[in-house]
C-alpha positions in Angstrom: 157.3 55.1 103.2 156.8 54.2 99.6 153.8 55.9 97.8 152.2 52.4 96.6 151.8 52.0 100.6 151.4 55.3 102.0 147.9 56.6 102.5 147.2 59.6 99.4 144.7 61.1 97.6 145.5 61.4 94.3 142.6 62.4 92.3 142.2 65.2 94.9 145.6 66.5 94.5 145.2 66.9 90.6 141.5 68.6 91.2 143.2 70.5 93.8 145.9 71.8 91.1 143.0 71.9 88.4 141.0 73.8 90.7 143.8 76.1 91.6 144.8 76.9 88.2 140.8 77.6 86.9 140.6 79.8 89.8 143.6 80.7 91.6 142.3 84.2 93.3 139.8 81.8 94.9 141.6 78.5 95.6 145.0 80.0 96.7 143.1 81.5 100.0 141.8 77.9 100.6 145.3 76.4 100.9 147.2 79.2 102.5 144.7 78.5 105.6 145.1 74.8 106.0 147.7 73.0 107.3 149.2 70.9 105.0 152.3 72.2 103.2 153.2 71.8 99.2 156.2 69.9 100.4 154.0 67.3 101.9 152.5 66.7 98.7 152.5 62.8 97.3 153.1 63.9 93.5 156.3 65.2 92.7 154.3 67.8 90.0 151.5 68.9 92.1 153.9 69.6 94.6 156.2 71.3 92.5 153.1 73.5 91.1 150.9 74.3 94.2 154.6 75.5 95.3 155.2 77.9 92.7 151.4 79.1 92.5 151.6 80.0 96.2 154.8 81.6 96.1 152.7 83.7 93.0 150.1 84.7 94.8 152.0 85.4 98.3 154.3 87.7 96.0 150.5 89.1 94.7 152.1 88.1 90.6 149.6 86.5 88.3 148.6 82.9 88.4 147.8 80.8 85.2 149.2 77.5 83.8 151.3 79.6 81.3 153.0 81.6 83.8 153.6 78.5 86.2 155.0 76.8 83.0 157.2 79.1 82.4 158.6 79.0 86.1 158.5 75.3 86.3 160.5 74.5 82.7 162.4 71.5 83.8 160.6 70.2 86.8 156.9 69.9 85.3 156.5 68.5 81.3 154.5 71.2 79.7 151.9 68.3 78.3 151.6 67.5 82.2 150.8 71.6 83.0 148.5 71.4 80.0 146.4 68.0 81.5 146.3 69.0 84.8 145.0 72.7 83.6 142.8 71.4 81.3 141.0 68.9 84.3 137.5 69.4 84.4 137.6 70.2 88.4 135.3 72.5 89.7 136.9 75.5 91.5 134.0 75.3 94.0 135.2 72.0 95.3 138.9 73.0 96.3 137.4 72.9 99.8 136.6 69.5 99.4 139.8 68.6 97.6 141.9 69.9 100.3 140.1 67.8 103.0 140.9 64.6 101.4 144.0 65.7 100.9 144.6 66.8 104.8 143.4 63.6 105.9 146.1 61.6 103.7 148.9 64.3 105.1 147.5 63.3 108.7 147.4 60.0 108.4 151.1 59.9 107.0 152.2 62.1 109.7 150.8 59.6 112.1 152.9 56.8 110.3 155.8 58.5 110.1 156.1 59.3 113.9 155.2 55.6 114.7 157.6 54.6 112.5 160.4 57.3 113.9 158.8 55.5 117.4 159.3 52.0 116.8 163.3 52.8 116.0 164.2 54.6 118.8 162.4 52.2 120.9 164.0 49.4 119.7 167.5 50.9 121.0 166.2 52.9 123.5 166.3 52.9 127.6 163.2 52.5 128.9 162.7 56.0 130.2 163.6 57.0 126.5 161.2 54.6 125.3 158.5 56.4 127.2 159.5 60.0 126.0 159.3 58.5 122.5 155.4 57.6 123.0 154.9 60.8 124.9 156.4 62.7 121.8 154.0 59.8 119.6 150.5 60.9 121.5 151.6 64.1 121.0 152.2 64.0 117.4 148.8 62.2 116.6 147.1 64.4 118.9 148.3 67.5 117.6 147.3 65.7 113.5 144.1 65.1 115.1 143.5 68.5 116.3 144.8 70.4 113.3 142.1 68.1 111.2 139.3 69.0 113.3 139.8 72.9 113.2 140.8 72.5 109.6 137.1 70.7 108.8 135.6 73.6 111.1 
């Protein structure tokens, strides 16, 4: 799934980072009790920085732009660090943020298991063809559930 096609939120992963990085003691919480992992991330530098944040706080280290672009020479531009740090995002609205961003990361979850679906269907025996949209419901049901107690 290409990321001109797949369903994102891109403006709510930088506030997300922006937010994280004005207020880390208060946005890290947010994100370690939601669903949606850093790897699931659209943007190859949000990802790469909500990972190293959380690993941060998890390890209870200090969080700040500096630190993280120290720990992410390489993988992040510093001038990138410095634009997504110096968003005007309000740390208040991480919440919302991360709700746009679960509902991209569901919807994508839900495409990629059709997808996976529609391949082994296309080969498949008939009664592997119904484990395939057992597995399917499953998957969107268990995306649908995780967004409902994740808006709770």
């Amino acid at each position: 799934m290409s990321i001109d096609r797949a369903p994102v939120a891109v403006e709510a992963e930088e506030g997300f980072v922006s937010a994280m990085l004005a207020d880390p003691q208060s946005v890290c919480p947010i994100l370690a009790g939601q669903p949606i992992p850093p790897e699931d991330w659209m943007l190859d530098d949000c990802r790469s920085i909500v990972s190293a944040a959380m690993r941060r706080w998890r390890e209870r280290e200090p969080v700040d732009a500096i630190l993280l672009g120290a720990d992410l020479r390489g993988k992040v531009e510093p001038v990138r660090m410095m634009q997504l740090a110096t968003l005007v995002a309000a740390p208040s609205a991480a919440g919302h943020y991360l709700e746009l961003l679960t509902e991209a990361w569901h919807r994508r979850q839900v495409i990629s298991a059709c997808i996976k679906a529609q391949r082994v269907a296309t080969e498949a025996t008939s009664s592997e063809a119904l484990a395939v949209l057992s597995a399917v419901e499953a998957s969107i049901n268990g995306a649908n559930s995780s967004r409902v107690s994740a808006l709770r």
